[in-house]
C-alpha positions in Angstrom: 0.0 0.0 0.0 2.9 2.5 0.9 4.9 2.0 -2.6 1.2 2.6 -4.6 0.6 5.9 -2.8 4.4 7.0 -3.5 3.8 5.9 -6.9 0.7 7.3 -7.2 2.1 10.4 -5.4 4.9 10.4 -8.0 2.1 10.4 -10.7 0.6 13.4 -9.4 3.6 15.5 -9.3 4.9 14.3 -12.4 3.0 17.0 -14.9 -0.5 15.3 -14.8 -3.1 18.3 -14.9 -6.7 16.6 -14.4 -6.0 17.0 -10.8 -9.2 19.8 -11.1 -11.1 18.1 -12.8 -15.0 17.6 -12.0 -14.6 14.0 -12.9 -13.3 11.1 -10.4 -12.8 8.5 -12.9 -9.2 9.5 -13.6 -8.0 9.5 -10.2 -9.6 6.3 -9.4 -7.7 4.8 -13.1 -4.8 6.3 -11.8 -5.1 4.8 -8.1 -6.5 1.1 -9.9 -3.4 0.8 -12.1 -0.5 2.5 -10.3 0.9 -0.9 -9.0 0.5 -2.5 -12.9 3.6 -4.7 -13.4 2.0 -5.7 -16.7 -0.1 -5.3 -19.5 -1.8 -7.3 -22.1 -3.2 -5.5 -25.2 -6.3 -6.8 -27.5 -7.2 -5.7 -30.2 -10.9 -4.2 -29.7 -12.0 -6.2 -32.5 -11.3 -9.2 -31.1 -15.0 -9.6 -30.1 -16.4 -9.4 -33.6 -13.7 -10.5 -35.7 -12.6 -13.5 -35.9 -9.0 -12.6 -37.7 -8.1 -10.4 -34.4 -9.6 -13.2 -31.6 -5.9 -14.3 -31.5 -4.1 -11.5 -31.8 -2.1 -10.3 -28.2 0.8 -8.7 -26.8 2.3 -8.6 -23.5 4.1 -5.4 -21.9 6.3 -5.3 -19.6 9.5 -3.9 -17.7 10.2 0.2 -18.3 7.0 0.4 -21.3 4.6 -0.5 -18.6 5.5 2.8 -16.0 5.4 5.0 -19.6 2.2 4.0 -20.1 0.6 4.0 -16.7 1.9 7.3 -16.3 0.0 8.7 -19.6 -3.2 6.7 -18.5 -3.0 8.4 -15.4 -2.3 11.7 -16.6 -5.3 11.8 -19.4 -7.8 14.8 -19.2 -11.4 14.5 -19.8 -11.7 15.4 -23.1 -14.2 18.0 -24.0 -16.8 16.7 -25.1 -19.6 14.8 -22.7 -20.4 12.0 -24.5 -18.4 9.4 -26.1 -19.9 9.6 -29.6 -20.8 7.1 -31.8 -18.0 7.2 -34.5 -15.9 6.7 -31.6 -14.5 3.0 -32.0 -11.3 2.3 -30.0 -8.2 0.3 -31.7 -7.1 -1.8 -28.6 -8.2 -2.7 -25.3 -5.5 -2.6 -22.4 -5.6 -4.8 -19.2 -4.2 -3.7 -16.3 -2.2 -6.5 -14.4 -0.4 -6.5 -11.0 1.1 -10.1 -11.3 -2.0 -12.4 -12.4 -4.4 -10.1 -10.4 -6.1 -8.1 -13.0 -6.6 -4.2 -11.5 -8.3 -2.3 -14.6 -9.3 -2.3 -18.3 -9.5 0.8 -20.8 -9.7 0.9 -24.6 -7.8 3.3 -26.5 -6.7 4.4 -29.6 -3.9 7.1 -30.5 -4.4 10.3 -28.5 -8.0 9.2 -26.9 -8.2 6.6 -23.7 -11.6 5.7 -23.2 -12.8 4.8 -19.6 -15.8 4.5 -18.0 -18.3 5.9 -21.0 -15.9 8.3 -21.2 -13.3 9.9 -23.4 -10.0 11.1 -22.4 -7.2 12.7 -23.9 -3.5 12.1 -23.5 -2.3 15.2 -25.1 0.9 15.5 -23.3 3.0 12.0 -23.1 2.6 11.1 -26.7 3.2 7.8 -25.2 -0.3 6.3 -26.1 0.0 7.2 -30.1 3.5 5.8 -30.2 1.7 2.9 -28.8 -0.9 2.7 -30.9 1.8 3.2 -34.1 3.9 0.2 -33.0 1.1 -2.3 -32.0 -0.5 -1.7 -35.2 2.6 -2.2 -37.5 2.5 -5.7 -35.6 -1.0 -6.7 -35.7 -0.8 -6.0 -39.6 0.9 -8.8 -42.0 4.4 -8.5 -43.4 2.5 -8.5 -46.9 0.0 -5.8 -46.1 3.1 -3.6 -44.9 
């Protein structure tokens, strides 16, 4: 419990700006996930397509406190509502160990939590995510 609020602590001080924000859901993301020793990324098609079902990847090591950090630090994005054109790229599963602590679905600059939509427009983490998982999820021939 001590090294999650020094991490989360950490978090805070590190540049994130939604501290103000009227919304809790980014602070409780941010205190879910801040002990994540792993993730494993879907592709949010998985459901519906059968190509993707198999399709996964495993992060871990240095990557994983990158992209907690721009999780944590993602503002509400503008607008209320996630709207219907909005169709996230990959899910992300939040793991301490085997103990799974949080999902959200993103997709370059937009993290989507909650039936909400947030923005990482600081980090640039998330879209140079998003750029590398997609050159792996597409085949060698389609490159």
């Amino acid at each position: 419990m001590r090294i999650t609020s020094v991490l989360l602590i950490f978090v805070f001080l590190s540049g994130c700006e939604h501290l103000g924000s009227t919304s809790d859901a980014p602070r409780k993301l941010a205190s879910h996930i801040a002990s994540t020793d792993n993730i494993v990324v879907t592709s949010a098609l998985a459901k519906i397509d059968q190509e993707h079902r198999d399709m996964k990847f495993i992060i871990k090591g240095a990557s994983v406190r990158k992209i907690v950090h721009a999780v944590s630090c993602a503002e509400p994005w503008p607008k209320d509502e996630v709207g219907a054109g909005d169709i996230p790229n990959w899910v992300l599963d939040f793991y301490r160990g085997t103990n799974h602590l949080d999902t959200i679905s993103f997709d370059s600059i937009f993290i989507y939590y909650e039936g909400q939509k947030y923005v990482d427009s600081d980090t640039n983490v998330l879209p140079a995510l998003d750029d590398v998982l997609t050159k792996l999820a597409t085949p060698k021939e389609n490159r």
